[in-house]
N, C-alpha and C positions, 0 to 999 in steps of 0.2 A: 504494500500500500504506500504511495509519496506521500514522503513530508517534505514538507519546504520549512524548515526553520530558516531563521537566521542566520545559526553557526551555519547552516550546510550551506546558503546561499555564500557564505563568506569564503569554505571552503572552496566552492567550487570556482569562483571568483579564482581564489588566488592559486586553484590548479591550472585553470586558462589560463591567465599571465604565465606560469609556467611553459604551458604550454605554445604559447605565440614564443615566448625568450628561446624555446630550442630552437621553433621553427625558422626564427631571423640569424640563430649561429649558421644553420644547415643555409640556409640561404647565402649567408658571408663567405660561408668556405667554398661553398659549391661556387662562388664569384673568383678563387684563385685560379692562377694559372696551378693542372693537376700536376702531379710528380708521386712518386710514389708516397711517401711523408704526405703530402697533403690526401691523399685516396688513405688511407688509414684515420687522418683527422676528420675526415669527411665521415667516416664509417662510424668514428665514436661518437660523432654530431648526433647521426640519424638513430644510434643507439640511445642518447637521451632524450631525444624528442619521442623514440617509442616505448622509453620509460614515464616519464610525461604524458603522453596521448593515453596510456593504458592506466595511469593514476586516474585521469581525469574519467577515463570509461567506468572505473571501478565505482568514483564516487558517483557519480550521474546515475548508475543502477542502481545504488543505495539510495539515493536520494527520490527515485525513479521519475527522473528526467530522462525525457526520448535521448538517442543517439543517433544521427543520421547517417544513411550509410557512406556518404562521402568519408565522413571521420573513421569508420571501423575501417574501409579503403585505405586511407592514410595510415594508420594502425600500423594494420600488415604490412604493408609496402616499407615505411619507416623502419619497420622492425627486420623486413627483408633486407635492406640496405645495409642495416647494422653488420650482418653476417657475411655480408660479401667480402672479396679478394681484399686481404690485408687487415681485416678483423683479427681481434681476439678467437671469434669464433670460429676461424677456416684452419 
């Protein structure tokens, strides 16, 4: 059942901010000329922006605010990024 408190409203508030601040790092780097070093910073970018995306998904179903599928799109993908060539993860 949604509640909309306050706190939650606040929360989720300051998970978006969160969430826009990865997305403007991943935007900055993605603007370097690439090299190998920056394809690895590029990867840790999109791994916090889909730490980020996946906070704010968490509280939003708690909260039982819709999520639209664009955003669960960006999700995955974000989090697909993470794990590419030059990741921690490969």
């Amino acid at each position: 059942m949604p509640r909309n408190s306050g706190d939650e409203d606040t929360r989720l508030s300051s998970l978006l901010g969160e969430v826009n601040r990865a997305r403007i790092a991943v935007r900055v780097q993605r603007a370097e000329i690439a090299n190998s070093t920056n394809r690895h910073e590029l990867a840790e970018r999109y791994g916090v922006l889909a730490d980020a995306l996946e906070a704010y998904a968490e509280a939003a179903e708690r909260s039982g605010a819709p999520l639209p599928y664009r955003y669960r799109d960006e999700m995955r993908l974000s989090r697909a990024m993470s794990e590419g060539p030059g990741s921690r993860n490969s």
